[in-house]
C-alpha positions as CSV (number, residue, x, y, z in Angstrom):
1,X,0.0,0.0,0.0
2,X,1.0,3.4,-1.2
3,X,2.1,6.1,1.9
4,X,-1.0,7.5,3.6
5,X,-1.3,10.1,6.7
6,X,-0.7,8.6,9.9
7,X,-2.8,10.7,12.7
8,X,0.2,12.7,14.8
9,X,-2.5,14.2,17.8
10,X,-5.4,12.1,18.5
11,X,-8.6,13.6,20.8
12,X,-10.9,11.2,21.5
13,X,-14.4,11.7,20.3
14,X,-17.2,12.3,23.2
15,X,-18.8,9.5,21.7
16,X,-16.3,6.9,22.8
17,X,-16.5,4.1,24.8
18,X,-15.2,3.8,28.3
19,X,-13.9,0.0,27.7
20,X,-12.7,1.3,24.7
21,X,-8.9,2.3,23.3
22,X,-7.4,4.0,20.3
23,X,-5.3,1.4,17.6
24,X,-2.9,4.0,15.6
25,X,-1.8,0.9,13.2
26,X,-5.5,0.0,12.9
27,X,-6.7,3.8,12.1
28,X,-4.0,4.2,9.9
29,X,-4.8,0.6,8.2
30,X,-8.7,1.3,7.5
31,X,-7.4,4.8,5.7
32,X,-5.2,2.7,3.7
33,X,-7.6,0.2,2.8
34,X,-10.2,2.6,1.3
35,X,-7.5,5.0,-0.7
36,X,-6.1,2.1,-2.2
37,X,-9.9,1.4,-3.6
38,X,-10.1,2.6,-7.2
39,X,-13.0,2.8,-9.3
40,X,-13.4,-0.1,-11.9
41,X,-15.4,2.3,-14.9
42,X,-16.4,5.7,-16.0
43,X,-14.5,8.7,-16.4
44,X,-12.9,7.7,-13.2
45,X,-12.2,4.3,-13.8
46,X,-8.4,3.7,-12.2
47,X,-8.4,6.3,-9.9
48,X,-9.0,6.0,-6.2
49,X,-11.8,6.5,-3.8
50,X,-12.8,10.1,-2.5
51,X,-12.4,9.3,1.4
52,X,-15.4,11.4,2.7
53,X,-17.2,11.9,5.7
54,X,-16.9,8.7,8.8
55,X,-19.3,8.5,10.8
56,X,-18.7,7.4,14.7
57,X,-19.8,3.8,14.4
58,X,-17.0,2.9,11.5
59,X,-19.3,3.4,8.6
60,X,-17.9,5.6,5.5
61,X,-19.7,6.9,2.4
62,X,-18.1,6.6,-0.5
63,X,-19.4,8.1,-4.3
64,X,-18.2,9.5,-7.4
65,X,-18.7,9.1,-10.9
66,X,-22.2,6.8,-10.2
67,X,-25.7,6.8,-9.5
68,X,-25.2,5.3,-6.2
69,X,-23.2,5.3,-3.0
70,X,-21.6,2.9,-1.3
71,X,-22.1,2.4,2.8
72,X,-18.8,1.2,3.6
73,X,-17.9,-0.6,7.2
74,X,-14.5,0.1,8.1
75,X,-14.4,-2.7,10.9
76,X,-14.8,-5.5,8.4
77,X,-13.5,-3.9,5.5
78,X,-16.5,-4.4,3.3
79,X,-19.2,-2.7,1.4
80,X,-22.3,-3.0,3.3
81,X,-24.7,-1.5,0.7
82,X,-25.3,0.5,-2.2
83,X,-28.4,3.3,-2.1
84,X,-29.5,4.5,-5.1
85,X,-29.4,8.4,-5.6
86,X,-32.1,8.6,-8.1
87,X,-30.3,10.8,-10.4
88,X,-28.1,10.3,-13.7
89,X,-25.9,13.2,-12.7
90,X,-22.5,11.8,-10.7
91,X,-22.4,12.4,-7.1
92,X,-20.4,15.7,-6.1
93,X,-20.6,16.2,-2.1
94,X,-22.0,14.2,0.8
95,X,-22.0,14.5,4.8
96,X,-23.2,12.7,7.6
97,X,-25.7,14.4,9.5
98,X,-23.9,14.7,13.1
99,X,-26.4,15.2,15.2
100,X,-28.2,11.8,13.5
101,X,-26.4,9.4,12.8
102,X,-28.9,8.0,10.4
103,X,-28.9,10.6,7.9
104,X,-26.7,11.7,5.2
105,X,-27.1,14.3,2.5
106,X,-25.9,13.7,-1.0
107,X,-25.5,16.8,-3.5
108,X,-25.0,16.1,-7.5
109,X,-23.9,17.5,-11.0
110,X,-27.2,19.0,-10.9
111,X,-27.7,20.6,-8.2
112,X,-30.2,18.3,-6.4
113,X,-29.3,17.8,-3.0
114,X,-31.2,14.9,-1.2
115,X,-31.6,13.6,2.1
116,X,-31.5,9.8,3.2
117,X,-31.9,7.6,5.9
118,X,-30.1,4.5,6.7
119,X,-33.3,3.1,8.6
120,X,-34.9,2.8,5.3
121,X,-34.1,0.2,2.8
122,X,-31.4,1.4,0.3
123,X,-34.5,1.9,-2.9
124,X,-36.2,3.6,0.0
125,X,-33.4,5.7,1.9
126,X,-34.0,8.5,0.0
127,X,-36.5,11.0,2.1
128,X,-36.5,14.3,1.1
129,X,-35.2,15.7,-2.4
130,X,-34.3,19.3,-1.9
131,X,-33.9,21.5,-5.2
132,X,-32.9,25.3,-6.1
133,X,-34.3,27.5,-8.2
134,X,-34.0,26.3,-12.4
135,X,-31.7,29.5,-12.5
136,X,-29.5,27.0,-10.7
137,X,-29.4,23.6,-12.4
138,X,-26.2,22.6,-14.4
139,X,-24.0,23.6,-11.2
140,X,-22.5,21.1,-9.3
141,X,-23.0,20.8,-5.4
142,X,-19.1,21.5,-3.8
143,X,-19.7,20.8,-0.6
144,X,-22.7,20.4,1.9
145,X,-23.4,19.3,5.1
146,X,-25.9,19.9,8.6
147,X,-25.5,23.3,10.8
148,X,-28.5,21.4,12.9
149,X,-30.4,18.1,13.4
150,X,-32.7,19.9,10.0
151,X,-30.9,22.4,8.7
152,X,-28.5,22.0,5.5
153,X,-25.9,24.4,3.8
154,X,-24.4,23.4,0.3
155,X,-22.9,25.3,-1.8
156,X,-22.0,25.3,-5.8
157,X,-20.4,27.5,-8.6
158,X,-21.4,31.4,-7.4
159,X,-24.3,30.6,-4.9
160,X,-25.0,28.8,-1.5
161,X,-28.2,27.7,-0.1
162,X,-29.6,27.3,3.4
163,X,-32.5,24.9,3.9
164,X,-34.6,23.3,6.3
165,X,-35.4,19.4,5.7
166,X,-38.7,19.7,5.8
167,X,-39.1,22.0,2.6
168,X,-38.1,21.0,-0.7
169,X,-36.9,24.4,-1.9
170,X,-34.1,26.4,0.0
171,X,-35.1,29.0,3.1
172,X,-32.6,31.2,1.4
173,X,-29.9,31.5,-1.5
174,X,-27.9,34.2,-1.9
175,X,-24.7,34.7,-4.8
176,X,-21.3,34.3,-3.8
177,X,-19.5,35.9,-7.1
178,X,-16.8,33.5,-8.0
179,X,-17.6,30.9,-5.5
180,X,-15.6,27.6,-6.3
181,X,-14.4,26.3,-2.4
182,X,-16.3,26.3,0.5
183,X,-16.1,24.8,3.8
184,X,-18.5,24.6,7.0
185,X,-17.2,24.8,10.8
186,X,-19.4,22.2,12.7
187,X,-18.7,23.3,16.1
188,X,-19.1,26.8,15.3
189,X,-21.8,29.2,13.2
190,X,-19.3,30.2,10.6
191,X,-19.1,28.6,6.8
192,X,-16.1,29.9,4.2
193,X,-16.6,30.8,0.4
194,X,-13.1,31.2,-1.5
195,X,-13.6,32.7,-5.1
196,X,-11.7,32.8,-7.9
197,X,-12.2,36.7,-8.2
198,X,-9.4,37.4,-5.1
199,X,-11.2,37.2,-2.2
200,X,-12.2,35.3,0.6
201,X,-15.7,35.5,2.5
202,X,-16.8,34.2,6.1
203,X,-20.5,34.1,6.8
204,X,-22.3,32.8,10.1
205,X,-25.7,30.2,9.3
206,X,-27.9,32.7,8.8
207,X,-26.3,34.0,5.7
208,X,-25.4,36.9,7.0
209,X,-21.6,38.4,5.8
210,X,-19.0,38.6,9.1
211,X,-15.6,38.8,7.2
212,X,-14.7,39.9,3.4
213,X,-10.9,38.9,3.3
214,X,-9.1,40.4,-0.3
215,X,-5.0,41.4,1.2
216,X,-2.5,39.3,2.7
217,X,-2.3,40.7,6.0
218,X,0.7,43.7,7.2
219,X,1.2,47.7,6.1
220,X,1.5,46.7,1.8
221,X,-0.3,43.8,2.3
222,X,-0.9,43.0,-1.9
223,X,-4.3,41.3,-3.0
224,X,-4.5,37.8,-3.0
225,X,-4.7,35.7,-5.6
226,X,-7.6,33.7,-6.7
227,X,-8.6,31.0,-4.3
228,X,-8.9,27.4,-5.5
229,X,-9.5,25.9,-1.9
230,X,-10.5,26.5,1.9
231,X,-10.9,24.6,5.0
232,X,-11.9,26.0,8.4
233,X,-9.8,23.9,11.3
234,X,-12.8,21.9,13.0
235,X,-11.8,23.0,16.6
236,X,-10.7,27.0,16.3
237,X,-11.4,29.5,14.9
238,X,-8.5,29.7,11.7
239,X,-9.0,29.6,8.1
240,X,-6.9,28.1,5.6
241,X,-6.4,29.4,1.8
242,X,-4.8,27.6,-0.9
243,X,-4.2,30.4,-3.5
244,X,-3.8,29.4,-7.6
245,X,-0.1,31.8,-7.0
246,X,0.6,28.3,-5.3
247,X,0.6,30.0,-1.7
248,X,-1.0,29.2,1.3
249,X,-2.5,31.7,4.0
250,X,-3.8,31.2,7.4
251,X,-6.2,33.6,9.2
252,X,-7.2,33.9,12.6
253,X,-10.5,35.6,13.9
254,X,-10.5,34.1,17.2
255,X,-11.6,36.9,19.1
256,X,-14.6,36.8,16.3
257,X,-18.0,37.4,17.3
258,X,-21.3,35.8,15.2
């Protein structure tokens, strides 16, 4: 098996077990097992498995260039399932819903987004199907995932979308011009937008703008370049930016205020 990240600081999860310990070479092994996966056909056909979201009893989604996802258990190193997404368009962005561990969201090429439940059978998961406005269609889901037990954020190419669940059209969508990386803090009520149009934008789950970041930091701070990715750290308050100048930047906004 090729190299993979070993995990250097490990913080147990709340949900732990009290009889229970931490394997390093068994962590590290399951990683390996599932990035040394590849897909067999398609336009992905030889190259390996998106490692997404894991969930805190061992299971893993994994998707891609199909009509279906695969519920993975990492204990046994098998596929347990495959659900059905109901749509021709490949899978683009998926999330485990962390305050149920039952539900997952699954956003695709064109811009459905659709909740399922692992209760259900697989031809039956699917239990809401969220859409945008037609303005919309034809652009990709990045990234979504749950700010609450009902509320989802995704975002595509120029626009992100808040909704409730229980409604199949968003509670609110709003442009982000340029918008091609976005990220979502779980522990905190912040979400990231990096654009390719030199600047970088923090908003809290209601939408609302907090931070519009365009210069490096310092007295001649120059513009930045356009962004091709961000990601919030999951237990502070700092912001990463890969810039297409092939530089990186770090925020901080700890003493921040939503």
């Amino acid at each position: 098996m090729r190299n993979t990240k070993k995990l250097r600081r490990y913080k147990p999860t709340a949900f732990k077990a009290k009889d229970s310990h931490y394997d390093r070479d068994a962590a590290d092994f399951a990683v390996a097992f599932i990035e040394n996966l590849c897909h067999t056909k398609g336009t992905w056909a030889g190259k390996p498995f998106l490692l997404l979201d894991w969930q805190e009893d061992g299971k893993l989604l994994v998707g891609g260039d199909a009509t279906s996802v695969l519920l993975w258990d990492v204990n046994s190193e098998s596929a347990v399932t495959s659900i059905p997404t109901n749509n021709s368009f490949s899978v683009t962005a998926m999330a485990f819903n962390q305050f149920n561990p039952s539900l997952f969201t699954v956003g695709c090429g064109d811009h459905a987004l659709s909740v399922f439940d692992l209760r259900e059978p697989p031809r039956s998961a699917c239990v809401m199907a969220l859409r945008a406005s037609a303005s919309s269609t034809k652009k990709p889901i990045l990234r979504a995932g749950f700010s609450t037990a009902t509320r989802v954020i995704s975002a595509s190419l120029g626009q992100i979308c808040i909704w409730d669940t229980s409604k199949p059209t968003p509670l609110m969508a709003f442009p982000d011009d340029g918008l091609v990386a976005f990220d979502l803090q779980r522990r905190a009520p912040l979400m990231a937008s990096g654009s390719s149009k030199q600047h970088i934008r923090v908003y809290n789950k209601n939408g609302e703008m907090r931070l519009d970041m365009k210069y490096h930091t310092g007295l001649y701070g120059r513009r930045i370049a356009s962004v091709s990715t961000v990601a919030l750290h999951p237990f502070r308050l700092l912001l990463a930016a890969g810039l297409t100048d092939a530089s990186t930047c770090v925020f901080s906004f700890e003493h921040y205020k939503a």
